[in-house]
Each structure stands twice: as structure tokens, then as C-alpha cells.
VMD Tcl script that builds the backbone (N, CA, C; Angstrom):
set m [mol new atoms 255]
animate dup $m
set s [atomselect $m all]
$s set {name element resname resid chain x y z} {
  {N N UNK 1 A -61.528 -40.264 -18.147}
  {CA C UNK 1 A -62.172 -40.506 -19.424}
  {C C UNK 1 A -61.333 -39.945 -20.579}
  {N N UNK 2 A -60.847 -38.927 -20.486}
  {CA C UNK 2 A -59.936 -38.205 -21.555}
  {C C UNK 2 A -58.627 -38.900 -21.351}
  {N N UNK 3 A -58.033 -39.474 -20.260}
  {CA C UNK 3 A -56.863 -40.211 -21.051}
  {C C UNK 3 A -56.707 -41.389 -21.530}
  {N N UNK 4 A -58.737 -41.939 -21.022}
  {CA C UNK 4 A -58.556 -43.241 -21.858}
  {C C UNK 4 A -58.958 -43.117 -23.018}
  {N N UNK 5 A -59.001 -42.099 -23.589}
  {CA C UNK 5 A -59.553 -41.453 -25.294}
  {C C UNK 5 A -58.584 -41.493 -25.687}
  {N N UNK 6 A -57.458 -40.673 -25.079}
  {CA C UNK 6 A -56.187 -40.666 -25.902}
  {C C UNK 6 A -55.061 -41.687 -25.852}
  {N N UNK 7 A -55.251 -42.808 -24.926}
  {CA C UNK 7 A -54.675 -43.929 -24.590}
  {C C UNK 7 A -55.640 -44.712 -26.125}
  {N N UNK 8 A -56.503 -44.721 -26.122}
  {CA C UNK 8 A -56.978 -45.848 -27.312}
  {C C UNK 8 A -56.576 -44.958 -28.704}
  {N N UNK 9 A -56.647 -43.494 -28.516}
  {CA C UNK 9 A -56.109 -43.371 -30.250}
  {C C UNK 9 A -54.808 -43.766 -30.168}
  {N N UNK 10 A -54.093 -43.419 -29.158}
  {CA C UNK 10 A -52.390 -43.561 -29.089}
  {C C UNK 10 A -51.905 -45.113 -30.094}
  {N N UNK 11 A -53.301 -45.916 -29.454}
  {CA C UNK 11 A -52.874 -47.554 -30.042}
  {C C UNK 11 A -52.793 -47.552 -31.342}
  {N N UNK 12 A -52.888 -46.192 -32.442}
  {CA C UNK 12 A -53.636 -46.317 -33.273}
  {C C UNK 12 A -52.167 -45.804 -33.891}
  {N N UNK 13 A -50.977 -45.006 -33.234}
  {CA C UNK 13 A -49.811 -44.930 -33.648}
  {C C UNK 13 A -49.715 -43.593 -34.385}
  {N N UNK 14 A -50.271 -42.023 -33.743}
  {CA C UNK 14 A -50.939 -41.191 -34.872}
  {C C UNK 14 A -49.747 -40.214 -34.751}
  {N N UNK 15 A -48.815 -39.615 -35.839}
  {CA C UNK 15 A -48.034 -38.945 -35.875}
  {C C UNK 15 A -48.438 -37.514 -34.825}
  {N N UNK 16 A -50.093 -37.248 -35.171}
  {CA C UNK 16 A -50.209 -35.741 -34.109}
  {C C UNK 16 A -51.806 -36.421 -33.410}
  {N N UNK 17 A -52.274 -35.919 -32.276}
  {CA C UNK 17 A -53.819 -35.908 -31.769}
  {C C UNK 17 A -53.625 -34.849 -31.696}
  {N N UNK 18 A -55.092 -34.514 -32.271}
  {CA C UNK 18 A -55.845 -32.605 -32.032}
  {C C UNK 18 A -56.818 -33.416 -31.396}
  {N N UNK 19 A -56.732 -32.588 -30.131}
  {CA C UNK 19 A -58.247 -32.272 -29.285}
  {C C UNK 19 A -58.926 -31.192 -29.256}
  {N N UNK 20 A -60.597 -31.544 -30.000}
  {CA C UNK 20 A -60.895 -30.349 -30.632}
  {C C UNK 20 A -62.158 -29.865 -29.145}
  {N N UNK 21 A -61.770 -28.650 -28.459}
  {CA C UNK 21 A -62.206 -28.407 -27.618}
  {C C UNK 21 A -62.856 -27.103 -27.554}
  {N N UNK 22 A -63.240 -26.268 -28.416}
  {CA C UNK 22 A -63.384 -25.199 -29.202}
  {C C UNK 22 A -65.094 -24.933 -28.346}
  {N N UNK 23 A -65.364 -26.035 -28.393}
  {CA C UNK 23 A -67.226 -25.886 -27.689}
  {C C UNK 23 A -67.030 -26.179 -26.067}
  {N N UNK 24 A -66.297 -25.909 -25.238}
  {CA C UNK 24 A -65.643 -26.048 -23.993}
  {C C UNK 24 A -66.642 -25.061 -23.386}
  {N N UNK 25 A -67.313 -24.621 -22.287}
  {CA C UNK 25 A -67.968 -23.362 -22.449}
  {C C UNK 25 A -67.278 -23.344 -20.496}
  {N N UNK 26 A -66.465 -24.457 -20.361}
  {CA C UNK 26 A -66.158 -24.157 -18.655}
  {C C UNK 26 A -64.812 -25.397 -18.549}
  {N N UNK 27 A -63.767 -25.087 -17.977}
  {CA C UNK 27 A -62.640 -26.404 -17.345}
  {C C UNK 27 A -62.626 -26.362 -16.112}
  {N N UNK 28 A -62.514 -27.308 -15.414}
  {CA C UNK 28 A -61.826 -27.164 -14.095}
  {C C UNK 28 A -60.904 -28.151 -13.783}
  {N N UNK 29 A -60.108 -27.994 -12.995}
  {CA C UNK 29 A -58.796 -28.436 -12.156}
  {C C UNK 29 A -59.120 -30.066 -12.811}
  {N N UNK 30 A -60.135 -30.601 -12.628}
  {CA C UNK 30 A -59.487 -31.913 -13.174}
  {C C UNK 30 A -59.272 -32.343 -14.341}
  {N N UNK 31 A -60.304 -31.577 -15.176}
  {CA C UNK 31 A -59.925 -31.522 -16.440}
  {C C UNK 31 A -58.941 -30.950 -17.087}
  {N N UNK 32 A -58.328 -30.289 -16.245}
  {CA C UNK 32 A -56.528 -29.626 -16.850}
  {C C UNK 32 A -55.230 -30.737 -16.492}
  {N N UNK 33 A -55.670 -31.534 -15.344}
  {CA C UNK 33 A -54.826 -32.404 -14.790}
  {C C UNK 33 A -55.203 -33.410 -16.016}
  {N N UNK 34 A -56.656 -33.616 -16.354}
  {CA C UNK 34 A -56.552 -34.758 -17.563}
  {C C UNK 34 A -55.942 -34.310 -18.824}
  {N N UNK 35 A -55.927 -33.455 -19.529}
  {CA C UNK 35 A -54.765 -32.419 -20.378}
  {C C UNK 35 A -53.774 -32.773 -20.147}
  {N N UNK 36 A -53.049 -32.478 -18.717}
  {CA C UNK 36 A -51.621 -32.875 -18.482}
  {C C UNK 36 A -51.302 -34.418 -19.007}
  {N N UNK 37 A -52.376 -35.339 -18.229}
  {CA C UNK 37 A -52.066 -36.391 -18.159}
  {C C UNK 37 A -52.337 -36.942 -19.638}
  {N N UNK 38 A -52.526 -36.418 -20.957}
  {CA C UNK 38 A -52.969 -36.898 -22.076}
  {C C UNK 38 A -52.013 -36.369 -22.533}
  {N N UNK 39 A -51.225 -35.094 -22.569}
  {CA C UNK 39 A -49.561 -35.038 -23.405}
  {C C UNK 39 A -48.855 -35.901 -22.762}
  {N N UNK 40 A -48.590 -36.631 -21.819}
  {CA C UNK 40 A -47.738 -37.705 -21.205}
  {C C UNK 40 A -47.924 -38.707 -21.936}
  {N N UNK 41 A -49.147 -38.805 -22.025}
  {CA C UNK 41 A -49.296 -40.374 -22.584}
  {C C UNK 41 A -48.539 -39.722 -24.380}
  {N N UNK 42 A -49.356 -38.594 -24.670}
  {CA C UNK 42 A -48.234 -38.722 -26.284}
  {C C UNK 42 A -47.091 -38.907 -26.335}
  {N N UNK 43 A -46.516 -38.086 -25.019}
  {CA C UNK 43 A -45.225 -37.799 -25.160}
  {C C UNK 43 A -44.249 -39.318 -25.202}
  {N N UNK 44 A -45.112 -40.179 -24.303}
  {CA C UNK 44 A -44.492 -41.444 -23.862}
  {C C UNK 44 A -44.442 -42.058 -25.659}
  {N N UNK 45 A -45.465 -42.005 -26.484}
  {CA C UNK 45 A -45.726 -42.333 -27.965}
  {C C UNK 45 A -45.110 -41.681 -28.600}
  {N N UNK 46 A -44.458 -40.372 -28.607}
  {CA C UNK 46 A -43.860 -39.699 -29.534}
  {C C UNK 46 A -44.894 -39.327 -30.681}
  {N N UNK 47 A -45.887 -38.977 -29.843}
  {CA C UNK 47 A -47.288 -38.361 -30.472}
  {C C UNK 47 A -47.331 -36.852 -29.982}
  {N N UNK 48 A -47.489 -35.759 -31.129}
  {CA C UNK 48 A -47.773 -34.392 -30.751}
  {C C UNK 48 A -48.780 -34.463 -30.908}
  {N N UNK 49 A -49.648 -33.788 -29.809}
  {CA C UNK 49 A -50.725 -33.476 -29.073}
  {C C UNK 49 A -51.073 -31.869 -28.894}
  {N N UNK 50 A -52.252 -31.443 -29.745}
  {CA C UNK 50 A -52.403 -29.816 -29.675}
  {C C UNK 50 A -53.967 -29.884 -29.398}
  {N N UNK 51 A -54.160 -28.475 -28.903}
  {CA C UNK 51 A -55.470 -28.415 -28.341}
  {C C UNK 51 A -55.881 -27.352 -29.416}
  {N N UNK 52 A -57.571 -27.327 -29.903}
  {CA C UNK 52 A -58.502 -26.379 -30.804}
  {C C UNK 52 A -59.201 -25.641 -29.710}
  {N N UNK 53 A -58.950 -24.660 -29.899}
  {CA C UNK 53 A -59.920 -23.800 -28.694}
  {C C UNK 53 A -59.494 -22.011 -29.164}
  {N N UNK 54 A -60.467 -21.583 -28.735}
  {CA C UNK 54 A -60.001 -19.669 -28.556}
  {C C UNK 54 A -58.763 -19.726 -27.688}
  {N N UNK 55 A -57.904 -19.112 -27.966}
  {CA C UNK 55 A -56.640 -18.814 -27.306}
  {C C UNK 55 A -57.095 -17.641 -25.828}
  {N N UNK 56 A -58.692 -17.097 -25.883}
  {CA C UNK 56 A -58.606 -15.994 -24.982}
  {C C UNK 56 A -59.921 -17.036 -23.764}
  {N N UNK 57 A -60.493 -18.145 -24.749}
  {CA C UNK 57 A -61.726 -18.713 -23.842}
  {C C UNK 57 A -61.374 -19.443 -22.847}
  {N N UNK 58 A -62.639 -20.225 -21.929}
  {CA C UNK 58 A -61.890 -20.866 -21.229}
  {C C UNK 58 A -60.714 -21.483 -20.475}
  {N N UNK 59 A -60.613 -22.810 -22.093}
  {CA C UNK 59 A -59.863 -23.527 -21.650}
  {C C UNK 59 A -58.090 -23.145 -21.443}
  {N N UNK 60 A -58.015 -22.290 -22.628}
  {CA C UNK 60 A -56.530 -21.430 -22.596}
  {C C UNK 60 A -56.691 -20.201 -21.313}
  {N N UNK 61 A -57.515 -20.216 -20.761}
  {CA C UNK 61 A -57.594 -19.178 -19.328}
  {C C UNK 61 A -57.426 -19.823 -18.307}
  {N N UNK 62 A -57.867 -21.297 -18.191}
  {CA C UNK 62 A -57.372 -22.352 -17.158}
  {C C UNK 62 A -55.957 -22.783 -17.402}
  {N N UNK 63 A -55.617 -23.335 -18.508}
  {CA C UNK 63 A -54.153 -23.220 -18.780}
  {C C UNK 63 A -53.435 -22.223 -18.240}
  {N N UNK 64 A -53.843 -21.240 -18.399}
  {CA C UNK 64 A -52.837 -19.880 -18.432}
  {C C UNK 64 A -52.773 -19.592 -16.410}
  {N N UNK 65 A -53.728 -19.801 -15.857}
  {CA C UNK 65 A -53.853 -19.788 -14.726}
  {C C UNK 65 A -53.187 -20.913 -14.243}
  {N N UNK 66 A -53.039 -21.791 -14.848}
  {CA C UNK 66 A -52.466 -22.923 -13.622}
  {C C UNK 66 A -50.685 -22.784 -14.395}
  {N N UNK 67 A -50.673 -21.785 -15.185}
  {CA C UNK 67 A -48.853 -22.010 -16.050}
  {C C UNK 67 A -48.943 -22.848 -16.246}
  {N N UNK 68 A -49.691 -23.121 -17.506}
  {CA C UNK 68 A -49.241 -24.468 -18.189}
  {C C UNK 68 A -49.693 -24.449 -19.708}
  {N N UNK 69 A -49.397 -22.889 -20.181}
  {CA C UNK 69 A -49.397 -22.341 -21.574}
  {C C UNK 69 A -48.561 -23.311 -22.623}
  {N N UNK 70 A -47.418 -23.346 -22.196}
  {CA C UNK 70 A -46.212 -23.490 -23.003}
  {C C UNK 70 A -46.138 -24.710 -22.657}
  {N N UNK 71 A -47.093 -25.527 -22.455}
  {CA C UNK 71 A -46.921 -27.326 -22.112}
  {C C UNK 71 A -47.772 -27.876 -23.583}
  {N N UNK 72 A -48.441 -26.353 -24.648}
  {CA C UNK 72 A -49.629 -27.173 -25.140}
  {C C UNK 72 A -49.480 -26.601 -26.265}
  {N N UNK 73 A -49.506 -26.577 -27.468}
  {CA C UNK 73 A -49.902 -26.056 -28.871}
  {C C UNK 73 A -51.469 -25.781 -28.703}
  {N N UNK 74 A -51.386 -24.752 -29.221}
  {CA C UNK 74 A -53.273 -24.011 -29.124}
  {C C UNK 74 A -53.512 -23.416 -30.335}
  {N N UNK 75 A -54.339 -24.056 -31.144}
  {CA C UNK 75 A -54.536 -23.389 -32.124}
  {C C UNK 75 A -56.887 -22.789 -32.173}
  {N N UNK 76 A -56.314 -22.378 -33.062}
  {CA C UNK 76 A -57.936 -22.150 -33.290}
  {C C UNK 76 A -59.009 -22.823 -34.014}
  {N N UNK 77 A -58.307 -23.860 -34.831}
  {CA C UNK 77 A -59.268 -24.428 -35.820}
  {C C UNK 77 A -58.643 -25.945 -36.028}
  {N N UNK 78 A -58.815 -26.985 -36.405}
  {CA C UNK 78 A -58.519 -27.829 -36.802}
  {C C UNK 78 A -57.486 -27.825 -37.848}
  {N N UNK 79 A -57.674 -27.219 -39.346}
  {CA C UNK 79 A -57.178 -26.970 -40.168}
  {C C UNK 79 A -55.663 -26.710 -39.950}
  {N N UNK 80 A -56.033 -25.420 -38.878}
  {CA C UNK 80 A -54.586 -24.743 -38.385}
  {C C UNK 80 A -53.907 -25.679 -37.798}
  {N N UNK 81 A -54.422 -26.370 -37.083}
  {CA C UNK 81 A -53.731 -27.354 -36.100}
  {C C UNK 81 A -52.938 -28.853 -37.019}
  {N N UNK 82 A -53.755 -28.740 -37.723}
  {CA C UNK 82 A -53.511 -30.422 -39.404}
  {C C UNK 82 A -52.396 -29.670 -39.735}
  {N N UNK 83 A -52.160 -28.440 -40.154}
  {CA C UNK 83 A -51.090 -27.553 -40.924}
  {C C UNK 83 A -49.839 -27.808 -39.800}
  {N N UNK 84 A -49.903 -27.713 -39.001}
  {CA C UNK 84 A -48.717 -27.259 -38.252}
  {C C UNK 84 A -48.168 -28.690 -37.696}
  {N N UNK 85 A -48.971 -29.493 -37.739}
  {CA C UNK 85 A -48.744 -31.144 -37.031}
  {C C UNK 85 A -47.779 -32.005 -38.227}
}
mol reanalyze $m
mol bondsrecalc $m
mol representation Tube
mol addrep $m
């Protein structure tokens, strides 16, 4: 479901996707594999792709557990994330 979200904005040609994931309250294994598989599809677009979330919650604790920190831009807010894209 999440990479056909980011497969239909992709059509849309977007210099950055923020996935705003900030209300996440749990990830698991497939939902990190769908993460993976949704910077591929940017990457294939030459779309940067950053995730909104607590850097200490969840979803950056599943990241961080499976090493796959430094695969993702993590910011905290939207704003932050518009700024840096």
C-alpha cells in the first residue's frame, strides 16, 4: 500500500516526498521493507524522499535496528523537512 502511494505521487514528478509519519505509535518488518521499497521507487525518479517522525520514536528505532538510519532523512516536522528538500 505505501509503495503504491508513492508510486502514484512519483507520477506527479515531485522534486522531494515527505512522509509524514510522526503519529506512527508501532512499525514492523514490513513496514520498513515498504520504506525501503518507497526510496527506490524515488530514487529510480530522482525524487528525495524524507521521513517526519521523532528521531528517538518508533519508527527511527525500527530503522535504527534493522541499520538503515543513513538510508533516510528524518526530520521532525514537516516544515523542517520543506526547508531542507
Amino acid at each position: 500500500m505505501l509503495c503504491r502511494a508513492v508510486a502514484d505521487e512519483l507520477t506527479q514528478a515531485p522534486a522531494q516526498l515527505v512522509l509524514e509519519l510522526s503519529a506512527a505509535t508501532s512499525i514492523d518488518d514490513t513496514a520498513v521493507e515498504a520504506l525501503v521499497g518507497a526510496t527506490a521507487l524515488a530514487a529510480e525518479s530522482d525524487t528525495s524522499i524524507c521521513l517526519v517522525t521523532s528521531p528517538t520514536g518508533p519508527v527511527a528505532r525500527a530503522l535504527a535496528a534493522a541499520d538503515l538510519t543513513e538510508r533516510f532523512e528524518i526530520y521532525a516536522t514537516v516544515g523542517e523537512a520543506q526547508r531542507h528538500g
